[in-house]
C-alpha positions as CSV (number, residue, x, y, z in Angstrom):
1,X,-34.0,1.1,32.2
2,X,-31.6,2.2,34.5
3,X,-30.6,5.8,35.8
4,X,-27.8,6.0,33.8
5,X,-29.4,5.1,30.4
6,X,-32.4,7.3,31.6
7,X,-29.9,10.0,30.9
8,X,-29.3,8.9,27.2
9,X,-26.2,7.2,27.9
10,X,-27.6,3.9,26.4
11,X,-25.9,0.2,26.4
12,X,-26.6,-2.4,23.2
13,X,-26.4,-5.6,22.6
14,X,-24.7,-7.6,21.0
15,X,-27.8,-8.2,18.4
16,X,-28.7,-4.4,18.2
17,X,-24.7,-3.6,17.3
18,X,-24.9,-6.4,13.9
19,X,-28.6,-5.2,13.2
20,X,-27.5,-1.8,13.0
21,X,-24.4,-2.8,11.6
22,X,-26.5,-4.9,9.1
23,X,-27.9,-1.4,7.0
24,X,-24.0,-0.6,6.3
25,X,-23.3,-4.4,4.6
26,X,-26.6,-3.3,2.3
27,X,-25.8,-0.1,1.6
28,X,-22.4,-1.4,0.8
29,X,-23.7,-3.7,-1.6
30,X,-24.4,-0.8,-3.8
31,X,-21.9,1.8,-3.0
32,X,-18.9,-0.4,-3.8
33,X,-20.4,-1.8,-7.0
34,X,-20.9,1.9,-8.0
35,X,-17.4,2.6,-6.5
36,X,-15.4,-0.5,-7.9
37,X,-17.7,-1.5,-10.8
38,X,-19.4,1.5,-12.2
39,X,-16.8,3.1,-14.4
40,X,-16.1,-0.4,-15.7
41,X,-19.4,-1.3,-16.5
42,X,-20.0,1.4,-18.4
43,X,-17.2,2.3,-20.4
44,X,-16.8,-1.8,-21.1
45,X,-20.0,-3.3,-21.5
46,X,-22.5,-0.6,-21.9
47,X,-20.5,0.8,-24.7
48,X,-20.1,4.3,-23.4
49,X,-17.3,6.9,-24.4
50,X,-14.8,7.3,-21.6
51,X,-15.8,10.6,-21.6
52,X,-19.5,10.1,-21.4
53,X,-18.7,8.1,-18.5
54,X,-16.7,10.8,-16.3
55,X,-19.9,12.9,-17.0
56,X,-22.3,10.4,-16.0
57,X,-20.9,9.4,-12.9
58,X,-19.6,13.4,-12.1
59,X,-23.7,15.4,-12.8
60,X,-25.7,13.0,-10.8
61,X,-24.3,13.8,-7.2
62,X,-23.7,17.2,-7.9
63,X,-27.7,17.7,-8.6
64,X,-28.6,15.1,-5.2
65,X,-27.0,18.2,-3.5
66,X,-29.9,19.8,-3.9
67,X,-32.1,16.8,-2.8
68,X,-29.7,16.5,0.2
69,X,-30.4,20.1,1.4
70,X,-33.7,19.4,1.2
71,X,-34.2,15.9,2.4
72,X,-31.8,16.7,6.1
73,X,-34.4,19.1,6.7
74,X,-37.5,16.8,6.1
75,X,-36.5,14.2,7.9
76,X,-35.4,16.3,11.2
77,X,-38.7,18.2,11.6
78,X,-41.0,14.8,10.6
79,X,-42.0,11.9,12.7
80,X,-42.6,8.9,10.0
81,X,-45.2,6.0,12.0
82,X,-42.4,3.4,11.5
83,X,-39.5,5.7,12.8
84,X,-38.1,9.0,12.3
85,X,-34.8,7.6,11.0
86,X,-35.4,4.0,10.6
87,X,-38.5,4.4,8.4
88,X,-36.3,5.7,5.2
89,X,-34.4,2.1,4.8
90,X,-37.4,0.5,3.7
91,X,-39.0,3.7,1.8
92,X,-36.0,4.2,0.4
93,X,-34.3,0.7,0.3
94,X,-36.8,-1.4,-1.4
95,X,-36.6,1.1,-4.7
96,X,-32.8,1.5,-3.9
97,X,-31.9,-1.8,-4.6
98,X,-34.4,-2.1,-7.9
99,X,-32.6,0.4,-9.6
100,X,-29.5,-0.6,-8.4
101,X,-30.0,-3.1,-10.8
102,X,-31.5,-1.2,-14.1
103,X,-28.2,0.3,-13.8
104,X,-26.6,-2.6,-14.9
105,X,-28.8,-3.4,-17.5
106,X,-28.0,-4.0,-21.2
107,X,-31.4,-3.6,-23.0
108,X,-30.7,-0.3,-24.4
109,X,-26.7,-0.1,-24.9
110,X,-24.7,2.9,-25.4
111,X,-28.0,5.1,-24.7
112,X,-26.5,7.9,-22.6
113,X,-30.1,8.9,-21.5
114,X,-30.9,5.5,-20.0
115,X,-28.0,5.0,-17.9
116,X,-28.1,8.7,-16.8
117,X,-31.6,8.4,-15.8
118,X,-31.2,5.1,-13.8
119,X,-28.1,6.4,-12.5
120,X,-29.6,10.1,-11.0
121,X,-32.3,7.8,-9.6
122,X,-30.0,5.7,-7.9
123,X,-28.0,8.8,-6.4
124,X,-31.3,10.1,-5.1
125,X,-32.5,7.2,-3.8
126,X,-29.0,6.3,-1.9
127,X,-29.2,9.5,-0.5
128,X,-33.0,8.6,0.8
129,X,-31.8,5.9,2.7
130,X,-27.9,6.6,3.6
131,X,-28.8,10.5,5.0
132,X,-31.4,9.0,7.8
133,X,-29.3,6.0,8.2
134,X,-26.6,8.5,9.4
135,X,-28.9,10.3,11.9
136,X,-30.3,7.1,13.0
137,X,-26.2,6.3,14.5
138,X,-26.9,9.4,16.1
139,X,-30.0,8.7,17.5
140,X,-29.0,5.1,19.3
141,X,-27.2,6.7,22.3
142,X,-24.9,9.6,23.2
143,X,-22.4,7.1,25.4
144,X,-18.7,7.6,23.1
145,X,-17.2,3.8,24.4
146,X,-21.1,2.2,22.8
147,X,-20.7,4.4,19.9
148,X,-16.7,3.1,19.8
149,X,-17.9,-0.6,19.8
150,X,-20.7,0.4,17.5
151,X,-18.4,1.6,14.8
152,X,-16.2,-1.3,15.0
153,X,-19.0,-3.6,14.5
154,X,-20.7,-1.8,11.4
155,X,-17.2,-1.3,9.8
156,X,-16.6,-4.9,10.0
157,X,-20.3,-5.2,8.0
158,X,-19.7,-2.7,6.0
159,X,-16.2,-4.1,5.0
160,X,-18.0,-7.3,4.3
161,X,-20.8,-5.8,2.0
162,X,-17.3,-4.6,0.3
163,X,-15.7,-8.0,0.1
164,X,-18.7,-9.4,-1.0
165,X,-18.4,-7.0,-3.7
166,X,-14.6,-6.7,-4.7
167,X,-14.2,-11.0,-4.8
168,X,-17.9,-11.4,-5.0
169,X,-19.0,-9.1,-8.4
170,X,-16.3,-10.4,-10.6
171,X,-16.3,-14.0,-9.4
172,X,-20.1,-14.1,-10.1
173,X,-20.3,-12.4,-13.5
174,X,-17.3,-14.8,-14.7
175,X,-19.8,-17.8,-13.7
176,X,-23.2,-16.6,-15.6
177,X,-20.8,-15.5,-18.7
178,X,-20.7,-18.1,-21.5
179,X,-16.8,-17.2,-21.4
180,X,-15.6,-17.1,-17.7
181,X,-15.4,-13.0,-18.5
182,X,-16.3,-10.0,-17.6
183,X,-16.0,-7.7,-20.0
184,X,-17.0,-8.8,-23.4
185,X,-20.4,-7.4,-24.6
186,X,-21.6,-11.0,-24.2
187,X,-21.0,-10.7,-20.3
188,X,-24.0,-7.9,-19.5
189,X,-26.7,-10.6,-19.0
190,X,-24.3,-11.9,-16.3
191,X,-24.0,-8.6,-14.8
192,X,-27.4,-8.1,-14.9
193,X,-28.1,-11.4,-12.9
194,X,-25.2,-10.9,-10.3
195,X,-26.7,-7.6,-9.5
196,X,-30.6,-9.1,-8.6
197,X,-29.0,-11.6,-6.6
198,X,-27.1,-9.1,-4.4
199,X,-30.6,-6.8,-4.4
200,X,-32.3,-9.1,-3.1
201,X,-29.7,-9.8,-0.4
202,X,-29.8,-6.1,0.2
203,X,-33.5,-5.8,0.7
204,X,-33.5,-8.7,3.6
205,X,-30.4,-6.8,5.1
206,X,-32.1,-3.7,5.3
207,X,-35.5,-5.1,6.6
208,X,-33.4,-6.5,9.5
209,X,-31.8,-3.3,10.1
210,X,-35.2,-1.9,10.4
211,X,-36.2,-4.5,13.0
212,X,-33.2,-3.6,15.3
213,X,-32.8,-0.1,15.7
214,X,-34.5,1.7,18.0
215,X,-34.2,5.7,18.4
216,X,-33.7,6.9,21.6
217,X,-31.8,9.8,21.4
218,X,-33.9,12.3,19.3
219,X,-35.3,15.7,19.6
220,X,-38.6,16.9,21.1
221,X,-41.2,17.8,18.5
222,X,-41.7,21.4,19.6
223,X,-37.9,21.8,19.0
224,X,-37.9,19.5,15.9
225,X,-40.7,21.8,14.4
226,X,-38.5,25.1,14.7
227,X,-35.9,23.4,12.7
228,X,-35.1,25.1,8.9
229,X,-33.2,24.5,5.9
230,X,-31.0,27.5,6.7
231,X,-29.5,26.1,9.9
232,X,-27.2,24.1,7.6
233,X,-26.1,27.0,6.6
234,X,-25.8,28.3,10.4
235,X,-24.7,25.4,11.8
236,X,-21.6,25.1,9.0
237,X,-21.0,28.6,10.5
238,X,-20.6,27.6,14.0
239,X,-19.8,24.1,14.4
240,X,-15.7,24.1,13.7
241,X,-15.5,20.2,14.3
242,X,-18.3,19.8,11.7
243,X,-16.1,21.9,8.6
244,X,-13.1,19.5,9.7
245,X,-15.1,16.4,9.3
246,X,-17.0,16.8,6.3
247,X,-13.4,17.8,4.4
248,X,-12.2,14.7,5.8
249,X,-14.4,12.9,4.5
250,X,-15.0,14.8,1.0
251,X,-11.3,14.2,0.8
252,X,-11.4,10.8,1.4
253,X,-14.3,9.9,-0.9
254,X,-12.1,12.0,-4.1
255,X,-9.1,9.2,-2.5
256,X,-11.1,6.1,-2.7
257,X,-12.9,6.7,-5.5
258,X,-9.6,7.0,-7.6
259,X,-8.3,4.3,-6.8
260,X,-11.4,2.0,-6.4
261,X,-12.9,2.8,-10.0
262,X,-9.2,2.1,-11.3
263,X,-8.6,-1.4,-9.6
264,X,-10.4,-3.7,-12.4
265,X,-8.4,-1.3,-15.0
266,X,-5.1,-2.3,-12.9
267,X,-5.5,-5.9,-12.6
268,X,-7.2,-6.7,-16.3
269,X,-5.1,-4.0,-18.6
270,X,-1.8,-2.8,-16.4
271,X,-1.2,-6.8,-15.2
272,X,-3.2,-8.6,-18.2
273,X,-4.3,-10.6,-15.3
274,X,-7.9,-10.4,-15.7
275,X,-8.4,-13.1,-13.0
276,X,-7.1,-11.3,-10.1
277,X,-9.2,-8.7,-10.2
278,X,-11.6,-10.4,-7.5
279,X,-8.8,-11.2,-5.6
280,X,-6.9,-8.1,-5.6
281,X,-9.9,-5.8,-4.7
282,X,-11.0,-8.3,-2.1
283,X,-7.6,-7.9,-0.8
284,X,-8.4,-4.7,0.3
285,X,-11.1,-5.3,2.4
286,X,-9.2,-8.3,4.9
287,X,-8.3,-5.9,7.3
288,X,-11.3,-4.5,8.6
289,X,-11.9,-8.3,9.7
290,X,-8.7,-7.7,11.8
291,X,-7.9,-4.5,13.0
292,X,-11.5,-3.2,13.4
293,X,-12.5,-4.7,15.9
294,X,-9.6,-3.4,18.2
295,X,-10.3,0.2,17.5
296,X,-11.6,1.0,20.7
297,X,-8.0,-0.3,22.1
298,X,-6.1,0.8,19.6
299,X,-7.9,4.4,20.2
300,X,-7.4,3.9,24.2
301,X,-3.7,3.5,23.7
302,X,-2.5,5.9,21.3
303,X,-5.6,8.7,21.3
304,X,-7.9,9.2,18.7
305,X,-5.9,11.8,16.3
306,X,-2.8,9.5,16.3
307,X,-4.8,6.6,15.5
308,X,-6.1,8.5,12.6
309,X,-2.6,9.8,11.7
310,X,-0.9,6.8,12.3
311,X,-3.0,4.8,9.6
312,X,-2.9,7.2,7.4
313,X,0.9,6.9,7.0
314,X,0.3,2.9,6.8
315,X,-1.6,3.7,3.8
316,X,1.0,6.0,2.1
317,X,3.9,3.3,3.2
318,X,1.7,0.6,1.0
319,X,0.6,3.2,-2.0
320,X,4.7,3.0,-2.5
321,X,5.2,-0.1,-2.3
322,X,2.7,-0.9,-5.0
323,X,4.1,1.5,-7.1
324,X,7.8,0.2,-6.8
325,X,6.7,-3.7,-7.3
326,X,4.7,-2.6,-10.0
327,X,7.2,0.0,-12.2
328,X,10.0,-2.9,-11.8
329,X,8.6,-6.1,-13.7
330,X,11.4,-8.1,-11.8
331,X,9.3,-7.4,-8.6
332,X,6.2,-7.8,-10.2
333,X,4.8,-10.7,-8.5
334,X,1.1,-11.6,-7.7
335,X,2.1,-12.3,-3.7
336,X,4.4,-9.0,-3.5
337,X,1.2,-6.8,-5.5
338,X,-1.3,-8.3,-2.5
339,X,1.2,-7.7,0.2
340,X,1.2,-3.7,-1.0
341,X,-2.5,-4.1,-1.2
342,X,-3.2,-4.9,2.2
343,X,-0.9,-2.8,4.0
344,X,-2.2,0.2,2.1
345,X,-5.6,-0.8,2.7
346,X,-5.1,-1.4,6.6
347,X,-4.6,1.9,6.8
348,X,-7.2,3.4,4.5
349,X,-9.8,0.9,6.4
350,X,-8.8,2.4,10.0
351,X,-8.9,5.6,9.1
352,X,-12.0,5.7,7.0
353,X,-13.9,3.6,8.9
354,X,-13.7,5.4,12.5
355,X,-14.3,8.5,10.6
356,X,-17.9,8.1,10.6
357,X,-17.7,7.5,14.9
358,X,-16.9,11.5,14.4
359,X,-20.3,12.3,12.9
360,X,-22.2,11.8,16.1
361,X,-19.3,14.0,18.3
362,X,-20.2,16.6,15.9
363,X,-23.5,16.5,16.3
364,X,-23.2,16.9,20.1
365,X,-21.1,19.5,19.4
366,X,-23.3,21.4,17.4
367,X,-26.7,20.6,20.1
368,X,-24.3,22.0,22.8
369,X,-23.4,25.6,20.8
370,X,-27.0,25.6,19.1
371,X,-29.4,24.3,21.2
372,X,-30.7,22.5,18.3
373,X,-30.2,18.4,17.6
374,X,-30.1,18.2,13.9
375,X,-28.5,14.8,13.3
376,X,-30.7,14.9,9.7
377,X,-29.6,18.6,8.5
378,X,-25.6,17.2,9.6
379,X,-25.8,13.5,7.9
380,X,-26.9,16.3,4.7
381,X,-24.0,18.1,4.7
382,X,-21.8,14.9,5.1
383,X,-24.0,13.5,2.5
384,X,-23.0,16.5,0.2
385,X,-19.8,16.0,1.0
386,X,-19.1,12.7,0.5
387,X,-21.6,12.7,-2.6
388,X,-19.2,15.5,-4.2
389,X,-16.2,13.5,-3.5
390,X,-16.8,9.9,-4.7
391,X,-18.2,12.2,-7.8
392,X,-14.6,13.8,-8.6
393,X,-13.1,10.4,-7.7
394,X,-14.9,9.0,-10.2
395,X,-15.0,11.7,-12.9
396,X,-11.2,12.4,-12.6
397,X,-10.0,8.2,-13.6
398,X,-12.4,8.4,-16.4
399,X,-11.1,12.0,-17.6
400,X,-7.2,10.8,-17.0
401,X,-8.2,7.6,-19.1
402,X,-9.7,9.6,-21.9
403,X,-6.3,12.0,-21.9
404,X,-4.2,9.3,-21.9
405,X,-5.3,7.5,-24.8
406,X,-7.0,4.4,-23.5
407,X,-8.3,1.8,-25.5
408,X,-9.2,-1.4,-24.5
409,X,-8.2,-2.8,-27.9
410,X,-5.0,-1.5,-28.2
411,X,-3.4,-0.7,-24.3
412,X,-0.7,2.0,-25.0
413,X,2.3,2.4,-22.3
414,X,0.9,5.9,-21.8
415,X,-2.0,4.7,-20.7
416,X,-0.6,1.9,-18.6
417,X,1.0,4.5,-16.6
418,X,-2.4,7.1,-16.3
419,X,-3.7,3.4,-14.6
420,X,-0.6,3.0,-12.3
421,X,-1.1,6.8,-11.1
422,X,-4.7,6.3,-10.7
423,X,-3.8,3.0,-8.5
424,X,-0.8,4.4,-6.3
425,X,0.4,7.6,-6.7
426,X,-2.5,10.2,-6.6
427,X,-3.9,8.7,-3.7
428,X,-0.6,8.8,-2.0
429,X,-0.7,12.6,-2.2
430,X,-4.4,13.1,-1.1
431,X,-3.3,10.9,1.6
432,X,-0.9,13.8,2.9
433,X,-3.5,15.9,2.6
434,X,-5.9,14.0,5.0
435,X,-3.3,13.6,7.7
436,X,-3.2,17.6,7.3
437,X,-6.8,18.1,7.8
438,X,-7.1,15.7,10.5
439,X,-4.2,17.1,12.8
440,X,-6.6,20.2,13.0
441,X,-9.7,18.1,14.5
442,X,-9.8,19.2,18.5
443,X,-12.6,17.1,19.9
444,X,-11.2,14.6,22.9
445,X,-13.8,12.1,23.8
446,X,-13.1,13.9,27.2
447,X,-14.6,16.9,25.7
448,X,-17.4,14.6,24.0
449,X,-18.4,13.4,27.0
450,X,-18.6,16.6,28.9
451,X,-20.8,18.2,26.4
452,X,-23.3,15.2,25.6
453,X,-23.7,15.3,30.0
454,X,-24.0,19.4,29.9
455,X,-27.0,18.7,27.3
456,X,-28.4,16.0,28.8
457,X,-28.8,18.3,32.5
458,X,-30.1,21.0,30.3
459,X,-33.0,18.7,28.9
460,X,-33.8,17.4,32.5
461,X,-34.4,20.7,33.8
């Protein structure tokens, strides 16, 4: 170890970046089925009233706040044998994935206890792993250009455990189905099998994730011990950067999750091109695999902000352009429809994937005013955050559906629209609202790396 990593500025390889990058594609594998597939599932093959559904997927985050609150202070004050971070992904993986599965199992259908039960479970456990995971980034090293190359490389994974997902889900259940479907009742034993093959591959990611982080930036356990739940409370208080971030990201979650859970209803009911669905949602996850890994340069030549700005107008230019090739039928082709969904995805993936490259600045930040490295107690409030989000995102498409009339038997042109909005033009306006937020975030990496080296010659004295 040399002098300079001695001082917590810390290089990786090439290895550590994909192991790391490896707990994203797993948690991924369950976050965008619940994102993408969820509403669906229910409301299609479970048998569940729209309704029902916006409940169901709205109560259980709101009650893992609680377990959030609680679990960022647990895991900053405690010392696990396996890791203070890096223990919780198999803890909390191996059980993660398991139900992960009951959730998307038929044997009791339209039983609104069963699916609420496995799906509060699922929240919890999510939040087990994903909360740790979060201060585990954190604890890698303090040096901004690894962390920049870090984020690049477990966005790209993460992107891929949503491609595998979007084209991967619906491509798979339409090969166990007797009818190349996916959403007769006769398709939930296929759904049920697509999801233990992708647990599985979750479990293995996460193991290897386990085996390739290594915590080195952490507190001391004197310090650790003095931590409480109500320095969330304090540190929401004091730490500026930290309110900015975590209504970016709640923001962003209510975006995604709008039009995520609408996709399948766009491409099966709005196009009556059940088939595309894989393609159209995998659409939207190509351009991590370009433009990702050119953050760091992208960020180098334009500043972080603009980067963030800059993408975010990408998306809104492609959330219109879907919207106008999809109103006029003459424009309605399959190429054009792809086209809109991957320039309004380049700029959602930008955006929303370097977000998470904020968490650790924050984190600094709030070490530098404090005193106190809580990377656990900040990964719960962005865990709240986020939670609360993809919960309104996915209770508001259900509600709209419900208002609008829709019925799967008999698609109205009401309801057509409610999907189109769902798709194009509600995001479009939260996007407005993220460039807002984000013009008000006033962290430079200059100022990042001055205040991780004022820490780090506090702790050496």
């Amino acid at each position: 170890m040399n002098t300079k990593e001695s001082e917590g500025f810390y290089k990786l390889s090439f290895l550590q970046r994909v192991g790391f990058g490896s707990g994203d594609f797993a948690q991924n594998l369950i976050f965008q089925t619940v994102m993408q597939y969820v509403s669906f599932f229910f409301g299609t093959i479970a048998g569940l009233p729209k309704g029902a559904v916006a409940l169901l997927v709205f109560i259980p985050p709101v009650i893992n706040i609680f377990m959030s609150m609680w679990l960022g202070t647990f895991v900053d004050k405690n010392n696990p044998k396996w890791g203070k971070y890096r223990s919780y992904l198999l803890f909390g993986g191996i059980p993660l994935m398991a139900f992960a599965v009951l959730c998307f199992y038929d044997g009791f259908h339209g039983s609104i206890v069963y699916y609420f039960t496995m799906y509060i479970v699922m929240c919890l456990l999510y939040t087990v792993v994903s909360l740790p995971y979060g201060a585990l980034f954190a604890s890698l090293t303090r040096d901004v250009g690894e962390m920049d190359k870090l984020t690049s490389v477990r966005m790209v994974l993460a992107n891929l455990g949503g491609l595998t997902i979007a084209f991967g889900v619906p491509t798979m259940v339409a090969y166990f189905s007797p009818t190349n479907t996916i959403k007769g009742e006769g398709d939930a034993q296929a759904w049920f099998y697509t999801m233990c093959i992708l647990a599985v591959l979750g479990v293995f990611l996460l193991i290897f994730c386990f085996s390739q982080s290594k915590e080195r930036v952490i507190e001391k356990t004197e310090k650790a011990a003095k931590i409480k739940a109500s320095d969330m409370w304090n540190e929401l208080v004091q730490n500026k950067p930290l309110r900015i971030v975590a209504l970016f990201i709640f923001t962003a979650f209510a975006m995604m999750s709008i039009y995520n859970a609408a996709g399948a209803y766009y491409t099966t009911y709005f196009l009556g091109k059940e088939e595309l669905t894989g393609w159209f949602q995998g659409v939207g996850f190509l351009p991590a695999f370009i433009f990702l890994p050119f953050i760091p340069a992208i960020k180098k030549a334009i500043g972080k902000k603009q980067m963030f700005i800059g993408f975010l107008v990408v998306a809104i230019v492609g959330m219109a352009l879907l919207y106008i090739v999809s109103t006029f039928e003459v424009l309605r082709l399959t190429w054009l429809i792809m086209v809109a969904q991957f320039i309004k995805s380049t700029g959602i993936i930008v955006a929303t994937g370097y977000m998470w490259a904020l968490v650790p600045e924050v984190i600094s930040y709030g070490e530098w005013k404090t005193g106190k490295r809580m990377p656990g107690t900040i990964n719960a409030v962005i865990g709240i955050v986020f939670q609360l989000g993809m919960a309104i995102g996915l209770f508001f498409p259900n509600m709209l559906l419900e208002l609008v009339g829709f019925d799967k038997t008999d698609v109205t042109s009401l309801a057509l629209q409610g999907i189109l909005w769902l798709v194009a033009v509600i995001p479009a306006l939260i996007l407005f609202v993220l460039i807002f937020i984000m013009s008000k975030y006033e962290l430079t990496d200059e100022k990042v790396d001055m205040i991780n080296k004022e820490i780090e010659e506090r702790n050496s004295k």
